[in-house]
Each structure stands twice: as structure tokens, then as C-alpha cells.
C-alpha positions as a Markdown table, in Angstrom:
| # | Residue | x | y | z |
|---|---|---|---|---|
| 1 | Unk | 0.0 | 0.0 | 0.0 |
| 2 | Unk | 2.9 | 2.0 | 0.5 |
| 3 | Unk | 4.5 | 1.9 | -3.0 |
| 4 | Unk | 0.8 | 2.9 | -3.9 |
| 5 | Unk | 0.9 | 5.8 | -2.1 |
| 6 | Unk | 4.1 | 7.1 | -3.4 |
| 7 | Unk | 3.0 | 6.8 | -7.0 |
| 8 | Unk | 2.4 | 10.0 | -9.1 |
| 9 | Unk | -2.1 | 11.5 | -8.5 |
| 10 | Unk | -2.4 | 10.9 | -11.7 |
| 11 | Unk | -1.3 | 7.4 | -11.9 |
| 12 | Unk | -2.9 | 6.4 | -8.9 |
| 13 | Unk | -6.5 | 8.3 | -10.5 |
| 14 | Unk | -6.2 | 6.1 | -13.6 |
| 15 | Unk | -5.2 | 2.9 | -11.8 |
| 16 | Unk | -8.3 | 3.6 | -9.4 |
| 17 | Unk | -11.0 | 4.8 | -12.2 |
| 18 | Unk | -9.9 | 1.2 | -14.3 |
| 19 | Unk | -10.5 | -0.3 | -10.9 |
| 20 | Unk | -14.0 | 1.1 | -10.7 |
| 21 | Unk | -14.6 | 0.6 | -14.2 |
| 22 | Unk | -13.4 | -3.1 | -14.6 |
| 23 | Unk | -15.9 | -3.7 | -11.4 |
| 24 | Unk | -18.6 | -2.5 | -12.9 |
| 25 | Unk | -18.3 | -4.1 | -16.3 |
| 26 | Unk | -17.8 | -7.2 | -15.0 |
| 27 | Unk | -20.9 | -6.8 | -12.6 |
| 28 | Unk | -23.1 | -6.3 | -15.4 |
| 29 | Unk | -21.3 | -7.7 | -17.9 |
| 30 | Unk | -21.8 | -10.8 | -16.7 |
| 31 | Unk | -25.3 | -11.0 | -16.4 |
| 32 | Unk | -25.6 | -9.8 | -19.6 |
| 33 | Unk | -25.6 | -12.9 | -21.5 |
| 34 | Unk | -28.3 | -14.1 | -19.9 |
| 35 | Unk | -30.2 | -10.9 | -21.1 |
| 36 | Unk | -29.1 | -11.5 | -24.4 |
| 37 | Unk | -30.0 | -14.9 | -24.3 |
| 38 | Unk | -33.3 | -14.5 | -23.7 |
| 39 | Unk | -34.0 | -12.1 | -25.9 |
| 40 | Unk | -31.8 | -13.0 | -28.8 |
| 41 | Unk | -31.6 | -17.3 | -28.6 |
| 42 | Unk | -28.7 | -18.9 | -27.4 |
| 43 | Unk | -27.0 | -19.3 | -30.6 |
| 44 | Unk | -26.6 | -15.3 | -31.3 |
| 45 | Unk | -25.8 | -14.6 | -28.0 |
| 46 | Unk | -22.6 | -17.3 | -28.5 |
| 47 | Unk | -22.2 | -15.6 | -31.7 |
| 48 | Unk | -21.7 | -11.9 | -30.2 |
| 49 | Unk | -20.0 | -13.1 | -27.6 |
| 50 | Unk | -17.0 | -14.6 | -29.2 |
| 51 | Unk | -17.5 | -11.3 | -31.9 |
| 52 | Unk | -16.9 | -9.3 | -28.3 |
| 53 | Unk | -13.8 | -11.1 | -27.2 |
| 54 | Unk | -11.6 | -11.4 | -30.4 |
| 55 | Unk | -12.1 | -7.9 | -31.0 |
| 56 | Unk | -11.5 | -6.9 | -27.3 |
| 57 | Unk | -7.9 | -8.7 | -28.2 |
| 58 | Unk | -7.5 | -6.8 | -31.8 |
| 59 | Unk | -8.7 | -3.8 | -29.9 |
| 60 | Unk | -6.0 | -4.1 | -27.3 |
| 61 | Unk | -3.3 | -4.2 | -29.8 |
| 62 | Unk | -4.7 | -1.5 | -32.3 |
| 63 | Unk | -4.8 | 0.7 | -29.5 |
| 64 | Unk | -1.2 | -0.2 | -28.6 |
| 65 | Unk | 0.1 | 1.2 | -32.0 |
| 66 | Unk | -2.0 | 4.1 | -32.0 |
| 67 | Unk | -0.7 | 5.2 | -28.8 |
| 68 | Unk | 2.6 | 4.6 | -30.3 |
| 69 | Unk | 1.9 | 6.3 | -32.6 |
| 70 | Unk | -0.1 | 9.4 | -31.6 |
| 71 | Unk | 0.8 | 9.6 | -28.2 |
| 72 | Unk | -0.7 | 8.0 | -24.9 |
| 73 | Unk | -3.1 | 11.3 | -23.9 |
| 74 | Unk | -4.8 | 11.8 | -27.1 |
| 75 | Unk | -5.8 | 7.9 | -27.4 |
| 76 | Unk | -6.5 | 7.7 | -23.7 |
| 77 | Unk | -9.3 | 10.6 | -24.7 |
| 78 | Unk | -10.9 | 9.4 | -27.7 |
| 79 | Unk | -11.0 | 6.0 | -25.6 |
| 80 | Unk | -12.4 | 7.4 | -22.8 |
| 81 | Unk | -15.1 | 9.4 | -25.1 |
| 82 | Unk | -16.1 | 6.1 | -26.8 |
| 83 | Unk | -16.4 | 4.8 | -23.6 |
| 84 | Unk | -18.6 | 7.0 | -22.4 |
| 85 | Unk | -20.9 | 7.2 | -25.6 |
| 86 | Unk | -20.9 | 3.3 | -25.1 |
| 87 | Unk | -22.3 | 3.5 | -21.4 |
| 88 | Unk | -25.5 | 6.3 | -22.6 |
| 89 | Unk | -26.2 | 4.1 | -25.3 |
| 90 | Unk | -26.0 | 1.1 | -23.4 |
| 91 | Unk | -28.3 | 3.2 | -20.6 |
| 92 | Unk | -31.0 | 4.5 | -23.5 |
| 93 | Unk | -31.4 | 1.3 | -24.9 |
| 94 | Unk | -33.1 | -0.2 | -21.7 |
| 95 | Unk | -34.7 | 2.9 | -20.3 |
| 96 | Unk | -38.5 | 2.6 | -20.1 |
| 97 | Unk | -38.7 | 4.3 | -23.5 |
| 98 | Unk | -36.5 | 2.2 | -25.7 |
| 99 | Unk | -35.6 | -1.4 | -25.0 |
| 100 | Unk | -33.6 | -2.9 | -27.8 |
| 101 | Unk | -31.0 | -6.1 | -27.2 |
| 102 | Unk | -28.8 | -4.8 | -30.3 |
| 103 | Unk | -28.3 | -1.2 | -28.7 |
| 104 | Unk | -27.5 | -2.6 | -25.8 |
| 105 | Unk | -25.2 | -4.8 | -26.7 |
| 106 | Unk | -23.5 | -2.0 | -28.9 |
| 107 | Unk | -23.1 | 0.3 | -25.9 |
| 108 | Unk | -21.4 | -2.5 | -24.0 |
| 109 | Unk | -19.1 | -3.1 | -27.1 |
| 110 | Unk | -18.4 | 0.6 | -27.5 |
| 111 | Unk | -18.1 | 0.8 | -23.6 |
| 112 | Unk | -15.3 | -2.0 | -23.5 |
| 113 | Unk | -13.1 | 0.2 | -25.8 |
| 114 | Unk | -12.1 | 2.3 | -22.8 |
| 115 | Unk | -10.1 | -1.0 | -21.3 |
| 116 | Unk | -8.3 | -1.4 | -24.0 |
| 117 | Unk | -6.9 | 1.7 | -25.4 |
């Protein structure tokens, strides 16, 4: 905890706000497929599922070389806006107005971006 403490604010901001966001994905991420399950079949649900996880991998790298490229802060931003644009979509798309499966499970997509950049 000590080594913690001595790290830079802004460090220890960004370790904690992955923290908090890695909790709460996985919270609700994982009950998730049983949402889309039942509204979508089993067999789509499988089918967006492994579309979600090899892209969270090509994600991860693309994001790698664009930081490379472009810097760290900038990508870190347009991550972070993505993400956010993810989580309201992913919140409209089961208010009491609009309920749709495929929003949904866009705004979750768009919302795991933030992890990986």
C-alpha cells in the first residue's frame, strides 16, 4: 500500500477509475448474456460473444500502436469518449422508452473500448 501511495495523482486516479470501471463491467457484464439470451436465442448470444472477445484482443493491440503512434493522452481521450458514448447508449437502450438487445449490446461493445486503449 505503501508503494501505492508514493506513485504520481495521476497514476494512482487512472489505476483507481480502471478499478471502478473493470468492477462494474464485470458486474453487469456478466449477467448480460443471460439478457441477451433470452432475448436473442442462445446461438446469437454465442455468436456476439466470441465477436466481443476477439475484438477486445484486436482492440487491445490497435490501441497499442496508436498510442505509439499518436501519443498515450490523445488515445487515452478518444478511448475514454467512446467509452462514455458506449455506457449512454448502453443506458438508452433499456430505459422505459427504448428497450432494444442490439443497442445494448452495442453500448457495452463501444463501452469495452475504454479498457483497452
Amino acid at each position: 500500500m505503501t508503494t501505492f501511495m508514493r506513485l504520481n495523482r495521476t497514476l494512482k486516479l487512472r489505476i483507481l477509475m480502471t478499478f471502478i470501471g473493470v468492477l462494474g463491467y464485470s458486474t453487469v457484464g456478466s449477467s448480460m448474456t443471460i439478457y441477451y439470451n433470452h432475448y436473442l436465442g442462445g446461438a446469437i448470444t454465442g455468436v456476439l460473444l466470441i465477436i466481443s472477445s476477439v475484438s477486445s484482443f484486436f482492440i487491445g493491440l490497435y490501441g497499442g500502436h496508436l498510442a505509439d503512434r499518436h501519443g498515450r493522452r490523445p488515445i487515452l481521450l478518444i478511448g475514454s469518449t467512446i467509452s462514455v458514448a458506449g455506457a449512454l447508449i448502453a443506458v438508452f437502450s433499456n430505459s422505459p422508452i427504448f428497450q432494444n438487445p442490439w443497442t445494448t449490446f452495442v453500448g457495452f461493445f463501444s463501452f469495452k473500448f475504454w479498457f483497452f486503449f
